[in-house]
N, C-alpha and C positions, 0 to 999 in steps of 0.2 A: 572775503575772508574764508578760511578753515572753518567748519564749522567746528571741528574739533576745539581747535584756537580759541573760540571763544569762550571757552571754559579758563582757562587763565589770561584773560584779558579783561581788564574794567572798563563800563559805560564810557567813559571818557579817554578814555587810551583806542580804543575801538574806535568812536566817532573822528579822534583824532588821527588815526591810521586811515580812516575812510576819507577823508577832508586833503589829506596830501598832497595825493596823485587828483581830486577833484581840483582844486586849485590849480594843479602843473597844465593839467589838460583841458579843463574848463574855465579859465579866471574869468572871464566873461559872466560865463553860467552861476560861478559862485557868486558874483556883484547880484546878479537877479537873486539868487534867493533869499542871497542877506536883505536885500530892497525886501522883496516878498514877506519873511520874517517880521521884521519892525513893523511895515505895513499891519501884519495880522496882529502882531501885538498890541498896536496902539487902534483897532477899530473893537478887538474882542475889552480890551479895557473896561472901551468905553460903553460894551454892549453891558459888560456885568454889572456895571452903575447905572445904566439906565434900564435893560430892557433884558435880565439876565434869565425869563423864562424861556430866552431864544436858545437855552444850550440846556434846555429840559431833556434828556431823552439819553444824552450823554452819557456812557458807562461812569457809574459813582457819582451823577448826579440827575438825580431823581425830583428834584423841587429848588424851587427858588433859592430856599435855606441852602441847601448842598452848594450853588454856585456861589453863593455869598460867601459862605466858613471854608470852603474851599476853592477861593478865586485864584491866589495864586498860583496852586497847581497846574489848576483850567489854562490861566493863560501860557503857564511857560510852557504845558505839553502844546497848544497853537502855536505856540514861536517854533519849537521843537521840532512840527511837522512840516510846518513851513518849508525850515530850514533843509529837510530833509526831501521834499515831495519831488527833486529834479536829480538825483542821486543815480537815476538810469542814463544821464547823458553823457557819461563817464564814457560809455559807448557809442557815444554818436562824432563821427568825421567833426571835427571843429569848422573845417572850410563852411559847413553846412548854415552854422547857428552866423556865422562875418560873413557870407556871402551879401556882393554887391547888385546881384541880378536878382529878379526872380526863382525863386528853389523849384524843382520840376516837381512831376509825381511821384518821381523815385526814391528823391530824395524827403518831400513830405513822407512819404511811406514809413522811410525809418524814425522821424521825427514822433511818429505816432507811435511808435513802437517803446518809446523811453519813460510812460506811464507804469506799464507791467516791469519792466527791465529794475527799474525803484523799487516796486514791491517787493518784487524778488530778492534785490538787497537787503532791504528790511525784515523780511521775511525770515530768513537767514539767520537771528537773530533773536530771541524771546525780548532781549530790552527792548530790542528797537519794534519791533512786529505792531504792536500798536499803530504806530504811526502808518500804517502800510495801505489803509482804506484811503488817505488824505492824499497820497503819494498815486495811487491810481486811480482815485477819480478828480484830480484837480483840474480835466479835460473831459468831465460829464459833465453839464448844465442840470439844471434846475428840474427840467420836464424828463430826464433819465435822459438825454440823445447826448452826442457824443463820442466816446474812445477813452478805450478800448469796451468794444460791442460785449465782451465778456462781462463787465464790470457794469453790476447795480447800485449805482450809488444810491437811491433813494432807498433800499435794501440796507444800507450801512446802519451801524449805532451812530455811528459818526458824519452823518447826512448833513447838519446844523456846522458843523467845521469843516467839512469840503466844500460846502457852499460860501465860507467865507473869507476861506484860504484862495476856491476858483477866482474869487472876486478882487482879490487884494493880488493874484498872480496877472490877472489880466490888465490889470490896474499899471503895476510898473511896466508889462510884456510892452502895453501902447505907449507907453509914456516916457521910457527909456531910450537914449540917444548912444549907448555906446557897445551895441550890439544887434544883432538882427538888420542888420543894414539892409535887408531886399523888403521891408517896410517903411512907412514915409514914421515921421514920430506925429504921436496929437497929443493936441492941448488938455492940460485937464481935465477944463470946462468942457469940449469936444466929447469927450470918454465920460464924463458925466450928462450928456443929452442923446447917448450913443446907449448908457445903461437904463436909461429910462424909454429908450427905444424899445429895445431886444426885455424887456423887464418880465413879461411875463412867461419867455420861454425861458429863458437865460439862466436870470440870475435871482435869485430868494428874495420875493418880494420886500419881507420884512429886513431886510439889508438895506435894501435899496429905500427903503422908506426912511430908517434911520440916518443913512446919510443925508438924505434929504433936509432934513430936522433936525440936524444935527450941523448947520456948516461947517464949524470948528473941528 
């Protein structure tokens, strides 16, 4: 968008102008990030009831209290970022994401590229620009390694929500059957013996602990 335009444009007229042309040209990509979305919704829920000093650090919330009298917010801005963190593939060849072969290095090349391409859109934007840390580190791990090389995620306010947005994206990326066809799909249970693998590079220990203990 205009960056002009967004002066007479509201939050929702906006997202919903941006949502459009995502849907025409990505409906694939849109199914993922709604999956992605709910995903985060319902694991951050369940963080704030049980374990809500995991989202200590988070701009406006500073202590336990903060996440508790303010959960609601907490969690719809996760849905919210969710929602939004694949917003760069608007740019990417669609042959790429339904390809039946293997994707070369060319075409991962541009794949890697649609972290920053998100920010950038959000970016764009004061409502939205919050969201913009989540949106280009949902492809950093835990230990900071990862894409795009520019982007310190551990560096972020928002460290504790890209590590649980990364986790709930990779979650449906494995586990989804109606996209990414140059991948086999895995079980679950599979992606749950796979996170407790890679656990201490990957992905936030204290995630991965909580699902653990948490099967439900």
């Amino acid at each position: 968008c205009d960056e002009k335009a967004h002066r007479y444009i509201e939050e929702s007229e906006l997202v919903d102008f941006m949502f459009r042309p995502f849907v025409m040209e990505q409906p694939t990509t849109f199914v993922h990030v709604s999956m992605v979305a709910d995903l985060s919704r319902i694991l951050a829920t369940a963080l704030v009831e049980y374990r809500p000093g995991f989202f200590i650090g988070v701009p406006g919330y500073e202590t336990t209290k903060d996440v508790k009298a303010k959960k609601d917010e907490l969690i719809e801005f996760i849905y919210q970022a969710a929602l939004y963190h694949d917003f760069g593939k608007i740019n990417m060849p669609t042959i790429i994401g339904n390809s039946y072969r293997r994707i070369n290095d060319h075409e991962y090349g541009i794949i890697k590229i649609h972290p920053v391409l998100s920010a950038r859109i959000l970016d764009s934007n004061p409502v939205l620009k919050p969201y913009s840390d989540v949106a280009q580190g949902h492809h950093k791990w835990y230990n900071g390694k990862g894409y795009p090389y520019s982007f310190n995620n551990r560096q972020s306010p928002y460290f504790s929500i890209i590590c649980l947005v990364t986790m709930c994206d990779c979650m449906d990326a494995a586990t989804e059957n109606i996209s990414r066809n140059y991948h086999s799909t895995k079980t679950f249970e599979r992606l749950m013996r796979e996170y407790d693998d890679a656990a201490a590079a990957q992905y936030h220990q204290a995630l991965l602990k909580f699902l653990n203990t948490h099967p439900e």
